[in-house]
C-alpha positions as CSV (number, residue, x, y, z in Angstrom):
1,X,19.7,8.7,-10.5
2,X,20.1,5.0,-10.2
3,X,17.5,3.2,-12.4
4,X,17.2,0.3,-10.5
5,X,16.3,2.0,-7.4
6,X,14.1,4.1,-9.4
7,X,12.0,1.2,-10.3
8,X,11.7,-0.9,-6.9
9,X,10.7,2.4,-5.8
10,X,7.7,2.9,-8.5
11,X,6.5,-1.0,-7.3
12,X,6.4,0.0,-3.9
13,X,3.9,2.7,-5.1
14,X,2.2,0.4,-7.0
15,X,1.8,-2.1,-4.2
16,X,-1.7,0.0,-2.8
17,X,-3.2,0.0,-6.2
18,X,-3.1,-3.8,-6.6
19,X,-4.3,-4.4,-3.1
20,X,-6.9,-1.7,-2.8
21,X,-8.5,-1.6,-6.7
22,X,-9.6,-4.7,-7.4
23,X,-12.6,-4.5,-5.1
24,X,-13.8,-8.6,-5.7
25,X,-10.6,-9.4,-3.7
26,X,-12.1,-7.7,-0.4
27,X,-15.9,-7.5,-1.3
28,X,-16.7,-9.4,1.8
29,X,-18.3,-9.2,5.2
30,X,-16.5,-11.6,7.2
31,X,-13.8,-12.0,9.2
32,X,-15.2,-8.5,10.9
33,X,-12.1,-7.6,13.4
34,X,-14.2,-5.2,16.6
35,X,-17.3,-5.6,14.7
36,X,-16.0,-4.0,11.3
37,X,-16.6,-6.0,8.3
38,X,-13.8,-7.3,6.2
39,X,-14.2,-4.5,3.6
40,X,-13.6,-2.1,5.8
41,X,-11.1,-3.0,7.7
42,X,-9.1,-3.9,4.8
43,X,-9.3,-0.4,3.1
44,X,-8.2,1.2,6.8
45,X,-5.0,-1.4,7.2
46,X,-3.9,-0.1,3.7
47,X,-4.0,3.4,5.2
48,X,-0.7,2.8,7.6
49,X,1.0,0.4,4.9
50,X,0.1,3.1,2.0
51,X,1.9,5.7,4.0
52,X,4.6,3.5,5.0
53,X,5.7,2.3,1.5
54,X,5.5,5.9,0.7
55,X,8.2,6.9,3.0
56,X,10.4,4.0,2.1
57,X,10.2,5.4,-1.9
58,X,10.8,8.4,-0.5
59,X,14.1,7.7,1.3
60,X,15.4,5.2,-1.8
61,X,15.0,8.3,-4.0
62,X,16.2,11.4,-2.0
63,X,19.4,12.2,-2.7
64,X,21.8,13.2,0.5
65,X,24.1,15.8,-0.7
């Protein structure tokens, strides 16, 4: 295995832990988008991008043989 893919591919995985664990970074109530708060909304927007960067790590590291 290629270790530069191997590491873009282990920061795209990292990506989701940055944005979603350091909690003071979203810890607010507004902008609400359809009457959410901010700190919700947030956490559910990293739900589609979470699964997204996942696939994209996936398909960097499978192999086609």
């Amino acid at each position: 295995m290629q270790k530069p893919v191997w590491t873009t591919a282990c920061w795209l995985l990292i990506i989701p832990y940055i944005g979603l664990l350091w909690v003071p970074f979203y810890n607010f109530r507004e902008p609400s988008l359809f009457g959410f708060p901010f700190f919700y909304w947030y956490q559910l927007l990293w739900v589609p991008i979470t699964s997204l960067l996942i696939y994209v790590a996936y398909r960097s590291l499978k192999s086609d043989d």
